[in-house]
C-alpha positions in Angstrom: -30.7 3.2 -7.0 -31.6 0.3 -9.3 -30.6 2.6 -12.7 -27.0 3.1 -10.8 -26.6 -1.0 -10.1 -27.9 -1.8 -13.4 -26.3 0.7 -15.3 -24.9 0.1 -18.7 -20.9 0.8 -20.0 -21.4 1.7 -24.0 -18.5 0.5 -26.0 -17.2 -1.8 -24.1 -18.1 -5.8 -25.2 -21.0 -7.0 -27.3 -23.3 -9.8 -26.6 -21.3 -12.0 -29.8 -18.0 -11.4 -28.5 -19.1 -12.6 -24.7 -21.0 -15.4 -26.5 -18.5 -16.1 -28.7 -16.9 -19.5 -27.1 -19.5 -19.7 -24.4 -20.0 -23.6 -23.5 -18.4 -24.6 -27.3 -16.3 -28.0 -26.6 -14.5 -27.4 -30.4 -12.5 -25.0 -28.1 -10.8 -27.3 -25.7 -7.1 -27.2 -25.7 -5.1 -30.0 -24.7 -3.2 -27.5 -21.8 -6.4 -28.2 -20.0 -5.2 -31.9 -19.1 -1.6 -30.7 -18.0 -3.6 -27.9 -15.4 -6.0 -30.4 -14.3 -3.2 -33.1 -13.4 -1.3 -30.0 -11.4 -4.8 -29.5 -9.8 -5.2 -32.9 -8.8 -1.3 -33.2 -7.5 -1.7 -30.7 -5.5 -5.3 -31.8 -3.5 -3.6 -35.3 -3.3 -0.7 -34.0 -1.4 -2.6 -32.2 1.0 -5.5 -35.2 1.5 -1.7 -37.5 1.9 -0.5 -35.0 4.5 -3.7 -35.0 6.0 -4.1 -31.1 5.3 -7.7 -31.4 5.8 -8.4 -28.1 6.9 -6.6 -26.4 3.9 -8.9 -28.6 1.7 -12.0 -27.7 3.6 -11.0 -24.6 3.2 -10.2 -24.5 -0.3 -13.6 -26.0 -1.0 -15.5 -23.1 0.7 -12.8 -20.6 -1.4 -13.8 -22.5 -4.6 -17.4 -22.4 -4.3 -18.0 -18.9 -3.3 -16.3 -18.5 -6.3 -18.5 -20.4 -8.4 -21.9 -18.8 -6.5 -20.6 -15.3 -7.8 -20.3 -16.7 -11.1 -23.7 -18.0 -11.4 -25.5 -14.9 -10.2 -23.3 -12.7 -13.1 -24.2 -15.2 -15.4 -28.4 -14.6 -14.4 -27.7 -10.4 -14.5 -26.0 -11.1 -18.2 -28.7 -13.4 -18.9 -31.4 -11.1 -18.0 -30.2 -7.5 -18.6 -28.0 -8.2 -21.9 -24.5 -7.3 -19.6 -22.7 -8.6 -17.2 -20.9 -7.4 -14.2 -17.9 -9.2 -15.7 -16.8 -11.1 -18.8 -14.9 -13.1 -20.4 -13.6 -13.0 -24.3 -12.0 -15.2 -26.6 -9.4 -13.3 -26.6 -8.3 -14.4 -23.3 -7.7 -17.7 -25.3 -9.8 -20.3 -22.7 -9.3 -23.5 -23.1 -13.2 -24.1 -21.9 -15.1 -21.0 -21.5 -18.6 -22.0 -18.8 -20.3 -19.0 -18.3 -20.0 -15.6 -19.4 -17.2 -14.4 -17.1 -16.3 -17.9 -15.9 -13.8 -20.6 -17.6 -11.7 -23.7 -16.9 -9.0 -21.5 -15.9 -10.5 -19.6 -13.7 -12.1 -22.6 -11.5 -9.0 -24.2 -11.2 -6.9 -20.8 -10.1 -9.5 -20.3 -7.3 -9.1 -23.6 -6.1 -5.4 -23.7 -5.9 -5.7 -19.9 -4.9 -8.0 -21.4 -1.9 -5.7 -24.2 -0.7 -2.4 -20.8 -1.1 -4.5 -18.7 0.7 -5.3 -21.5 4.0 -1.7 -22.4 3.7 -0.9 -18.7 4.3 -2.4 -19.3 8.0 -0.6 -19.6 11.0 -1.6 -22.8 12.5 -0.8 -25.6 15.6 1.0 -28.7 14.5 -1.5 -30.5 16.3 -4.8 -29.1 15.0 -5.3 -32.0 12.2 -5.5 -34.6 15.3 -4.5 -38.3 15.1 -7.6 -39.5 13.0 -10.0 -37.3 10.2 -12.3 -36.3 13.5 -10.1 -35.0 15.5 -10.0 -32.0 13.1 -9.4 -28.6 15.2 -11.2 -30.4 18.4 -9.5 -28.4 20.5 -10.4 -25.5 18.7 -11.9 -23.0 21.9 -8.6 -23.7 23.6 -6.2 -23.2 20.4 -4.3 -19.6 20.6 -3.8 -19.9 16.5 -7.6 -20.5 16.0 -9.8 -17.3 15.3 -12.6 -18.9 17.4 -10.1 -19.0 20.6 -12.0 -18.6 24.0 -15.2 -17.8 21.4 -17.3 -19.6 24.4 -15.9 -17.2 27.3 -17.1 -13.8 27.6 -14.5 -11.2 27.3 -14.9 -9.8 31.0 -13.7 -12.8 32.4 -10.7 -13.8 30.3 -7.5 -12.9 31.5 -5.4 -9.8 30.1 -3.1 -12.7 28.1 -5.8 -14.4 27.2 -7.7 -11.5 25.4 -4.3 -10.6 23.8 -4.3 -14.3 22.3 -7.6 -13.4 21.5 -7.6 -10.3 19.3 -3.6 -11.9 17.6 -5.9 -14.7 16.5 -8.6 -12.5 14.7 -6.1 -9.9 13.8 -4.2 -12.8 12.1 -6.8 -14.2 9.8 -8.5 -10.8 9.2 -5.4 -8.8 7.9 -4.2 -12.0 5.3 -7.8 -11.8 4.4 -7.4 -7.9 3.9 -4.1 -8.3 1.8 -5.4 -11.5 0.1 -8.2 -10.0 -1.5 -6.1 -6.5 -2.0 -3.8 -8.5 -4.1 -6.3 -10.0 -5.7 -8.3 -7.1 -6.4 -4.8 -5.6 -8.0 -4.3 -8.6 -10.5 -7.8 -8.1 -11.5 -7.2 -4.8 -12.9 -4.3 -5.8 -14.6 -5.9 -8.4 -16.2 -8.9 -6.2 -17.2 -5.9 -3.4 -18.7 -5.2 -6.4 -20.9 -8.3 -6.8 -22.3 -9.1 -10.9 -21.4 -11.3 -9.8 -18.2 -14.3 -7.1 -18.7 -16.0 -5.6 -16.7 -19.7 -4.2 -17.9 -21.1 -1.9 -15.6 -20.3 1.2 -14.4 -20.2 0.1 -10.9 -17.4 -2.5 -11.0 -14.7 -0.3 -12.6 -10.9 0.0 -11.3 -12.3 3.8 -10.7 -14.4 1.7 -7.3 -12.1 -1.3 -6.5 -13.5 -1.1 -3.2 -16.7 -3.0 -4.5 -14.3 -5.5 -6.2 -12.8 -6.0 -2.8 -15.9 -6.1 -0.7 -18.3 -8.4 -2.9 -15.3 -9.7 -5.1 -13.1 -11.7 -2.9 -13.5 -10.6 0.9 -16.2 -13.5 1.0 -13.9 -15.9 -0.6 -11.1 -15.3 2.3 -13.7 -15.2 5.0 -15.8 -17.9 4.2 -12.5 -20.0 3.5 -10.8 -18.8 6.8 -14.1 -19.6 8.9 -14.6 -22.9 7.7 -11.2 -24.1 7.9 -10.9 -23.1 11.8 -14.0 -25.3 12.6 -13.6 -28.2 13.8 -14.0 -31.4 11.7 -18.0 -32.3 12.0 -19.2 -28.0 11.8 -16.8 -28.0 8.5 -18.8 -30.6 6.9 -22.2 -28.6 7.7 -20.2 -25.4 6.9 -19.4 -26.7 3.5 -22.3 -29.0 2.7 -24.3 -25.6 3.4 -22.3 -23.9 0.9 -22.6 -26.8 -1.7 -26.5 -26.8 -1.3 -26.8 -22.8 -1.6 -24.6 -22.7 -4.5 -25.9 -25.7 -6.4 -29.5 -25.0 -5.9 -29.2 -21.3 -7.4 -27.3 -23.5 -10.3 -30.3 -25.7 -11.0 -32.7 -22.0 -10.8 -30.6 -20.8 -12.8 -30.4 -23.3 -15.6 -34.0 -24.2 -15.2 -34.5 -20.5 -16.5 -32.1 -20.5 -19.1 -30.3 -18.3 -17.5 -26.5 -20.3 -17.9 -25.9 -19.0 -21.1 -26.9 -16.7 -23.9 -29.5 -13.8 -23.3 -32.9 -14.3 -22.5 -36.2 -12.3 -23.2 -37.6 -11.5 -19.9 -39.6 -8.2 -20.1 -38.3 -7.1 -16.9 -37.6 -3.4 -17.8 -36.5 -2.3 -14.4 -33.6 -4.1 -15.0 
């Protein structure tokens, strides 16, 4: 089992070209400002709107995103290839980690806030005031949690049609969210600026890419953006702790950039 996950693709990259631009500031561009004013444009018009949830939301998008990065960046660090990659050919303006750049962090955040906005919502989920953030969210017939507190047996025939539309809803745009995704993602890899290293995470098995790829990204942004306002903030401060504490691990090791000599031949 471990030989299969672990498993090597000959020919593909080498450890040079993945290293290449890895964490080298000679290689910003000045189209990184431009993108990061667009960035911040858009997450100020949402806070001015009072688009909290979207935010939240985005947020938990963004750093699942960044956890999955971190843990490819310790398998590349530790077995000499990663799941994915980044080149220089893909002409970053900031390449991070091994298969993570500038570009890419701000794509999933603005992806994030597209992918809440897609949601069907109440015009009166936001509240009056920052608190009153999906308060009535047991009650709310465009909120996945809808009668969560009642058992089924005891809802009414409506009510458990509400029920299952609410779900249904935020399930299937997850579905076709991360199918589309998926779909760029092979593209992008039949252009040569995304790689992918081992055998397991080809376009031949998309349905990995889809499962541990981006189906967390939609569900964990979908969950925490129904919540209401105080359960977001654990929801997300959660995430933030996860993520950055396998972060510090990880750099503590030396395991945020090149390769490192570990001896661990089962891998």
């Amino acid at each position: 089992m471990l030989n299969f996950l672990f498993a090597k693709v000959p020919g593909k990259t080498t450890p040079e070209m993945l290293e290449q631009v890895m964490q080298d500031p000679s290689t910003l561009k000045w189209y990184i400002v431009p993108m990061f004013l667009v960035v911040l444009y858009i997450f100020v018009t949402e806070l001015k709107n009072k688009n909290y949830n979207i935010l939240f939301g985005a947020a938990a998008f963004w750093l699942m995103d960044v956890f999955n990065e971190t843990w490819n960046s310790m398998v590349y660090a530790t077995t000499g290839q990663p799941v994915w990659g980044t080149t220089a050919d893909g002409g970053s303006a900031l390449q991070i980690l091994v298969g993570y750049n500038i570009e890419i962090s701000f794509m999933f955040f603005v992806l994030g806030v597209v992918a809440c906005k897609l949601l069907k919502t109440s015009t009166d989920a936001e509240g009056s005031s920052f608190w009153d953030g999906n308060k009535n969210w047991l009650s709310d017939p465009n909120n996945m949690y809808y009668k969560a507190n009642v058992c089924s047996c005891k809802l009414s025939a409506e009510q458990r049609r509400i029920k299952r539309k609410a779900v249904i809803t935020r399930v299937g745009t997850a579905v076709i969210g991360a199918i589309t995704a998926v779909i760029i993602e092979i593209l992008l890899n039949a252009c040569g600026v995304l790689t992918w290293e081992k055998s397991w995470w080809q376009p031949a098995m998309p349905i990995i890419l889809f499962i541990i790829g981006y189906c967390p990204f939609y569900f964990a942004a979908y969950i925490v953006h129904d919540l209401p306002r105080k359960w977001q903030i654990v929801a997300i401060s959660v995430i933030f702790a996860v993520t950055l504490t396998l972060l510090i691990v990880a750099g503590s090791l030396g395991m945020l950039g090149s390769q490192i000599e570990t001896g661990w031949k089962w891998l």
